[in-house]
C-alpha positions as CSV (number, residue, x, y, z in Angstrom):
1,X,9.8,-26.7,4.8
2,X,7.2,-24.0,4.2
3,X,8.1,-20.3,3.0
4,X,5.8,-17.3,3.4
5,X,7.6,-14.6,1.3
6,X,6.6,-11.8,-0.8
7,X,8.7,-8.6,-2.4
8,X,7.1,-5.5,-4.1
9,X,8.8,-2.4,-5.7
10,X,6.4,0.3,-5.8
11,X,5.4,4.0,-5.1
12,X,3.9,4.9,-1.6
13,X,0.0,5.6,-2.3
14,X,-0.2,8.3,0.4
15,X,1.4,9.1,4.1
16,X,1.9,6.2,6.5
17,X,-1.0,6.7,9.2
18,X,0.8,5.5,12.9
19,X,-1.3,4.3,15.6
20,X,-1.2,2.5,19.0
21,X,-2.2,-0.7,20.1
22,X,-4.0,-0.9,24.0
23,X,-0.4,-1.8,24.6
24,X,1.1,0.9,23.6
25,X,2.8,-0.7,20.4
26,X,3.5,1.4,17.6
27,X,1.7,0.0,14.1
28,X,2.5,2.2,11.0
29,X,0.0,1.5,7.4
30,X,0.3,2.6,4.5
31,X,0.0,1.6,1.1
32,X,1.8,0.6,-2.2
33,X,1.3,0.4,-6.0
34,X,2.7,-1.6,-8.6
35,X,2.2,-0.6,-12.0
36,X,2.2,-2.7,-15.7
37,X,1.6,-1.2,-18.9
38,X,1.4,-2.9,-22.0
39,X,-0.1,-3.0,-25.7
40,X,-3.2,-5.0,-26.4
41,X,-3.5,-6.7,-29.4
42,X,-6.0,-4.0,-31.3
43,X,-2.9,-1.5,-30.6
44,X,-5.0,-0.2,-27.2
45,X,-1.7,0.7,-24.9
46,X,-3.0,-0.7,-21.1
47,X,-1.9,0.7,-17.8
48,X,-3.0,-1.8,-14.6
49,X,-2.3,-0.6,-11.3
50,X,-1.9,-3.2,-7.8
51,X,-2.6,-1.7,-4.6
52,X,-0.7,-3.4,-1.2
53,X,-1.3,-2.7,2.2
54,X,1.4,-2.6,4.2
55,X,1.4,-2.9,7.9
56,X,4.6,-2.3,10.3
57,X,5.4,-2.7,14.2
58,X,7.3,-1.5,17.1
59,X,10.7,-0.2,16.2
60,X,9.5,-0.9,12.1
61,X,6.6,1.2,12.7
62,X,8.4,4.0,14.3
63,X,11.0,3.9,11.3
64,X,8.6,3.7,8.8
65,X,6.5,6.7,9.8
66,X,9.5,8.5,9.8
67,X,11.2,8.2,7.0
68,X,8.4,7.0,4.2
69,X,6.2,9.4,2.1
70,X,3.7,9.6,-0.8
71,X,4.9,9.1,-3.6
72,X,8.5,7.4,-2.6
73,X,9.7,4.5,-4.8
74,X,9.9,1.5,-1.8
75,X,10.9,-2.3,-2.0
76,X,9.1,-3.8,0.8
77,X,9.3,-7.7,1.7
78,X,7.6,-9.8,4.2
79,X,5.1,-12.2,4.6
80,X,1.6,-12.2,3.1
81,X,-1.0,-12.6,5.9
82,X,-4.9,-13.5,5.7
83,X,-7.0,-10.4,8.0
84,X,-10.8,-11.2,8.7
85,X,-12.8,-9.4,10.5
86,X,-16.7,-8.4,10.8
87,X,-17.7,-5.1,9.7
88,X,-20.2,-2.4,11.4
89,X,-22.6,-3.4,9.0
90,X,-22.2,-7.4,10.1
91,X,-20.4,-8.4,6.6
92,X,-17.7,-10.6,7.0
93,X,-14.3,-9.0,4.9
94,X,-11.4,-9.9,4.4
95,X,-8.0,-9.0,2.8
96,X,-4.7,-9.8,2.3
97,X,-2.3,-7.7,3.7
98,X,1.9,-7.7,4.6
């Protein structure tokens, strides 16, 4: 048995962007951040910030676009997925997305 889970609580970085595949399949993106803050040893108080990516489809993507905006507080779970891809200046990229 495998598992391929992920859950993060976070605010909505800005409005979800919804676009159509060829298809006509509804995708909805938009981003999260997760936030820690803590005190160094020298006393220096620390704030680091996690971006996600979040990417939704069909029905979910409709939803999503509808009722998410900038700045909401959001639990979002899924699956972490690898996306490659070659960019217009021939670099290969890659990121991690849900």
């Amino acid at each position: 048995m495998t598992l391929n889970k992920l859950l993060i609580i976070g605010h909505v970085g800005a409005e979800p962007q919804m676009r159509y595949t060829s298809g006509g399949t509804p995708v909805t993106s938009f981003s999260v951040a997760t936030s820690e803050n803590y005190t160094k040893a020298d006393g220096q108080k620390v704030e680091e910030t996690d971006w996600f990516e979040v990417t939704c489809w069909a029905k979910l993507a409709e939803t999503t676009n509808e009722y998410i905006y900038s700045g909401m507080k959001v639990c979002v779970e899924g699956r972490i997925k690898l996306d490659e891809w070659q960019g217009q200046d021939g670099e290969n990229r890659s990121r991690m997305a849900i």
